[in-house]
C-alpha positions in Angstrom: 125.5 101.3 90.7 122.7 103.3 93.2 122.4 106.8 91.6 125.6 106.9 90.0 127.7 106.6 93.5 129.3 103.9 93.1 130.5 100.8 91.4 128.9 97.1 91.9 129.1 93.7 90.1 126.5 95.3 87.6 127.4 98.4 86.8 131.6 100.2 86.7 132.1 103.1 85.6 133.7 103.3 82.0 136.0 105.5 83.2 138.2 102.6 84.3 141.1 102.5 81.6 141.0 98.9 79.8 144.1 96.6 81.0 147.1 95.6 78.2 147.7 91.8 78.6 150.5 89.9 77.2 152.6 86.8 77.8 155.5 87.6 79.4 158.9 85.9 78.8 159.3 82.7 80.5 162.6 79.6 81.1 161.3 78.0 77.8 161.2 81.5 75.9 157.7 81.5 74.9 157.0 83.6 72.2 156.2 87.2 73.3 152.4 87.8 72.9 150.6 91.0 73.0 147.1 92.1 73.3 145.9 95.7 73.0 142.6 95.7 74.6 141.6 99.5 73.0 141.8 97.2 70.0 138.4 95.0 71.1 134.6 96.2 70.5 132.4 94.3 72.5 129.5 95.1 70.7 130.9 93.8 67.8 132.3 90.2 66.7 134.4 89.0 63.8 134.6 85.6 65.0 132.9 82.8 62.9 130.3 80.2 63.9 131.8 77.8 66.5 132.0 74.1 65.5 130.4 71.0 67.1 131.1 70.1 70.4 133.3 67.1 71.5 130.4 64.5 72.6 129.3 64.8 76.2 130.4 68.4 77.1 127.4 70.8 77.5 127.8 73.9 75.2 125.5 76.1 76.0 124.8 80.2 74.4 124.9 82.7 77.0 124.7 86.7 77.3 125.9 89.4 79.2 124.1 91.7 81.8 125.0 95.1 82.0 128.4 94.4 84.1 129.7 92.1 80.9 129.4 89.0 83.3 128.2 86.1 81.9 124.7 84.8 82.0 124.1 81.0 81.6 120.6 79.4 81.1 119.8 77.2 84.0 117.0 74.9 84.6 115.3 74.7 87.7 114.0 71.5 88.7 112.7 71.3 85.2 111.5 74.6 84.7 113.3 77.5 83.0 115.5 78.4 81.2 116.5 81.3 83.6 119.1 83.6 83.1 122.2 83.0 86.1 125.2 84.6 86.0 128.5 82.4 86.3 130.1 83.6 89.4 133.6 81.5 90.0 133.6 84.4 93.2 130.9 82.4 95.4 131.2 79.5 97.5 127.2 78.9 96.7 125.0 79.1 94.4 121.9 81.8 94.7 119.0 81.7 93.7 116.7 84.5 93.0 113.8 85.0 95.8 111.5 85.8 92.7 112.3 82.4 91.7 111.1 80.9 95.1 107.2 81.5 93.9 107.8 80.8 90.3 109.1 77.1 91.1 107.5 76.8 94.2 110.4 75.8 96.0 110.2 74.7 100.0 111.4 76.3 102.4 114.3 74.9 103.7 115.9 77.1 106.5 118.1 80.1 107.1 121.9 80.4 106.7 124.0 83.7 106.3 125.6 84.9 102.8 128.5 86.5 102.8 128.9 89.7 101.4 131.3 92.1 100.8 131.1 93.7 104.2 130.2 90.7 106.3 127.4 88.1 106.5 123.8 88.3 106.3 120.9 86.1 107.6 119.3 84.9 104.0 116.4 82.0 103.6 116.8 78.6 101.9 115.1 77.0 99.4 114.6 73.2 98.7 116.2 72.8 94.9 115.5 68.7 93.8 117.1 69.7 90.4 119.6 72.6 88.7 120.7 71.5 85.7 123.4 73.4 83.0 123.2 71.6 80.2 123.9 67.8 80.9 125.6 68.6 84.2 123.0 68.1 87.1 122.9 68.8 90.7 120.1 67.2 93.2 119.2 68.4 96.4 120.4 71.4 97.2 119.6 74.2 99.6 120.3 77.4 97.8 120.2 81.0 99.7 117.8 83.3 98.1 117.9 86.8 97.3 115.7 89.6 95.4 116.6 89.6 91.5 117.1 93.2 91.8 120.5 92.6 94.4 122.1 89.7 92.1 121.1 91.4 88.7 120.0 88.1 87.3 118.1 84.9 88.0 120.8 83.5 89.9 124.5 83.4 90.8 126.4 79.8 89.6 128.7 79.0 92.4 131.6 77.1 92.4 129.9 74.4 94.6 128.2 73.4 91.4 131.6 73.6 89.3 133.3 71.8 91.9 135.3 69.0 90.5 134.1 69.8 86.8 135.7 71.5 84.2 134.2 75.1 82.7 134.9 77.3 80.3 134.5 81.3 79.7 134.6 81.4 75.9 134.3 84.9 75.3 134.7 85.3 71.7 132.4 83.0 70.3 129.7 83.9 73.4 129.8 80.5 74.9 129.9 78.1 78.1 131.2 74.8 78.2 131.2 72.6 81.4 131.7 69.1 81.5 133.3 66.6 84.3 136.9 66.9 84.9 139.3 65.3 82.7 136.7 64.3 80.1 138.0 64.2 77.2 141.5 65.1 75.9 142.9 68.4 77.6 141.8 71.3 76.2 143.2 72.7 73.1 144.6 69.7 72.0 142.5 67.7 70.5 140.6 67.8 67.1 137.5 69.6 68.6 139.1 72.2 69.6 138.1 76.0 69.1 141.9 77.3 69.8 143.4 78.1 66.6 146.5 76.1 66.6 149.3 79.0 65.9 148.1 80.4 69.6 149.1 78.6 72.6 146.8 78.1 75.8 149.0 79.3 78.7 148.2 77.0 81.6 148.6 78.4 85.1 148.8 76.0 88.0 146.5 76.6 90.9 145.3 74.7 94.5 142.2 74.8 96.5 140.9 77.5 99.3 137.6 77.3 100.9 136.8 76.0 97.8 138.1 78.3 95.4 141.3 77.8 92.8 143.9 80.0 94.2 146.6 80.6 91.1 149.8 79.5 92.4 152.8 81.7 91.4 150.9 85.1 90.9 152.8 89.1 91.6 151.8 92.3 91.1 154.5 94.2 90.7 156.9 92.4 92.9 154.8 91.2 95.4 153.4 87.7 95.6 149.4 87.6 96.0 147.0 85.1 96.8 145.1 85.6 93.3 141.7 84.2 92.6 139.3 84.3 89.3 135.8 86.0 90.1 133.9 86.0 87.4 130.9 87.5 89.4 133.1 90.7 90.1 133.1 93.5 87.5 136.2 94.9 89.3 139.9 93.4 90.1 139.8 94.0 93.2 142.9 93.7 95.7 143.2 93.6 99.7 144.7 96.5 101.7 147.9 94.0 102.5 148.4 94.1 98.3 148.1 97.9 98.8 150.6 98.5 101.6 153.1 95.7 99.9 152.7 97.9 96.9 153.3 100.9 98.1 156.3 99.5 100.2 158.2 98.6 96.6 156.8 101.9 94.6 156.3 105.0 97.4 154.5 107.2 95.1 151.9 104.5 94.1 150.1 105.5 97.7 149.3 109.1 95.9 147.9 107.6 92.7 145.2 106.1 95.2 141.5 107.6 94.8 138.3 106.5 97.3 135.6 104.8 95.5 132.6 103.3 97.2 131.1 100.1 96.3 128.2 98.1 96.3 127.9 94.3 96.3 125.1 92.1 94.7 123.5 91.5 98.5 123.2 95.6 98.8 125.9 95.8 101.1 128.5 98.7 100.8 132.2 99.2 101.3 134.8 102.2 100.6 137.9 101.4 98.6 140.3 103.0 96.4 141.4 102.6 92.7 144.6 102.8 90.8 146.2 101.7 87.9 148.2 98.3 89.0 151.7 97.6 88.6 152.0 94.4 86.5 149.8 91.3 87.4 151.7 88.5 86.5 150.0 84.7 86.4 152.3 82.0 85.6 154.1 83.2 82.7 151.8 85.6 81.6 151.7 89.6 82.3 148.5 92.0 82.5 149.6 95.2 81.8 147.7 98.8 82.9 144.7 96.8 84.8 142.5 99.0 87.1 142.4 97.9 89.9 140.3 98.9 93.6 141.7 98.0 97.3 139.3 97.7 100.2 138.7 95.7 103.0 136.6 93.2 102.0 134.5 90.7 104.6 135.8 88.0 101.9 139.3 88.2 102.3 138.7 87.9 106.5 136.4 85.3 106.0 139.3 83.1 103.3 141.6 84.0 106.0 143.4 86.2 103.5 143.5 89.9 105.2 147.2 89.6 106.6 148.6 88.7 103.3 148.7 89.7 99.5 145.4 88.7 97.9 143.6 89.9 94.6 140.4 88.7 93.0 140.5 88.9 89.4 137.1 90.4 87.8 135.3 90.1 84.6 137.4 93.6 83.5 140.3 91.3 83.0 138.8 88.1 81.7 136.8 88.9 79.4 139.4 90.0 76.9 140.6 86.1 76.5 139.2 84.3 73.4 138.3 81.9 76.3 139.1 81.0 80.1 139.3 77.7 81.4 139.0 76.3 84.9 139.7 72.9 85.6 138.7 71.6 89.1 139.5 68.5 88.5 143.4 69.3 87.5 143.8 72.1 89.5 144.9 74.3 86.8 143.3 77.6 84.9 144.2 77.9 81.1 144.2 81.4 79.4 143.8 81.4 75.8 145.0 85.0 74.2 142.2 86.5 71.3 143.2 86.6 68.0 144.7 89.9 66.7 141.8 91.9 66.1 138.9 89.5 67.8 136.0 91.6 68.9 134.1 90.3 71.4 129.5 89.8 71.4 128.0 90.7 74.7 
């Protein structure tokens, strides 16, 4: 936030009424679950020590910055550990301009980031090395930009998850990635941290620009384009989700408020926030999520602006026990918390 005008990936408002998610119905009649999010502290955590990893998957303890994203450590062509936050949002990974002099990474050209209200000219630096845990990426030319824009040491793109698995495990604080379809699918084998009366929901998805677009995904009664961006604070949906909205429900236009807001490269947008009919995701239902519209350079730039599209923030994930996204398989598993979980961080 810049003087208390507006919201960013850092900084929202508390203002913004927690969502109510539960797992709605389905064919097979799944058993009806329900979370109460006014019911999680995250300042607080109930939730035991986790146990040992399955062999070969990097399990790594992680923080939160002031937005509630999450911060891995990252290691930067041996050096580190420094603090990036896991953003499933970006194409690329960043890399903080502070950073440049620390490591003393070459120079390796210019190329334009993308922000929320269009793209920027941004240097390159020469990375030989960026590790997470045992997962390794060599030679890569990573945009750079000051600390004080990305609120950390660096952003984790999804060009480093890319054909990996990765998971958001909120309750017990943690970060798993590992290769796609290592291992036995997750939750079902003895390693596993999902209790076994609570069923994973697993959501099919497909690839854009990169991204894993969630296949069968409404809000309200409009399909949507929905994405997970961890690196997002906010749920934020286009203004062809707001018009489509307002076309079903015609008073939902006059719940609408403006609200400005501020991106992690410093660039600004107006948009406007309301309470959201139902998000549905596969068979699963997000009740009460705030949510902003605005015309975001993103959407244009994914080719997204003339149809329903909405990218799911850190508001919304982080009251899981744990998200999972699974390149490899093309699918994102949402494991509900335990009644009464309270969440670190």
């Amino acid at each position: 936030m810049s003087s208390g005008q507006g919201w960013s990936r850092r900084s929202l408002a508390a203002a913004l009424a927690p969502a109510l998610l539960s797992a709605c119905a389905s064919p097979t009649h799944r058993r009806l679950i329900s979370i109460n999010l006014l019911d999680t502290d995250p300042t607080k955590s109930s939730v035991d020590a986790p146990t040992a990893p399955p062999s070969g998957i990097a399990k790594l303890e992680t923080a939160f910055d002031e937005a509630k994203r999450m911060v891995v450590p990252v290691y930067i062509n041996g050096r580190g550990p420094f603090g990036f936050v896991v953003d499933t949002g970006a194409n690329r990974s960043v890399v903080a301009s502070e950073l440049v002099e620390t490591c003393s990474l070459p120079p390796a050209g210019r190329a334009d980031v993308h922000g929320i209200a269009g793209a920027e000219p941004a240097n390159l630096a020469a990375v030989k090395r960026l590790s997470v845990g045992e997962v390794v990426s060599s030679n890569l030319s990573m945009p750079t930009l000051p600390r004080a824009r990305l609120g950390a040491d660096g952003l984790l793109g999804v060009d480093i998850l890319r054909g990996r698995t990765m998971m958001l495990n909120f309750a017990q604080n943690r970060f798993e990635i590992s290769n796609s379809g290592q291992g036995v699918e997750q939750g079902r084998d003895a390693n596993s941290r999902i209790p076994s009366h609570i069923d994973p929901i697993h959501v099919g998805a497909t690839y854009r620009n990169g991204q894993l677009v969630i296949l069968d995904a409404q809000v309200g009664e409009t399909p949507v384009s929905a994405f997970l961006d961890s690196g997002s604070q906010v749920t934020v949906g286009n203004l062809a989700l707001r018009d489509a909205v307002v076309r079903t429900i015609p008073d939902f236009g006059v719940r609408l408020a403006p609200v400005p807001l501020i991106s992690a490269t410093g660039q600004t947008a107006m948009g406007q926030f309301a309470p959201l009919p139902t998000l549905r995701l596969g068979g699963m239902a997000v009740h009460e999520v705030m949510g902003i519209f605005a015309e975001l350079h993103i959407f244009n730039l994914w080719k997204l602006n003339d149809r329903p599209a909405i990218l799911i923030g850190i508001d919304v994930l982080r009251h899981f026990h744990d998200v999972t996204l699974d390149f490899g398989r093309k699918q994102v598993i949402f494991t509900p918390a335990l009644p009464g979980e309270r969440r670190r961080g």
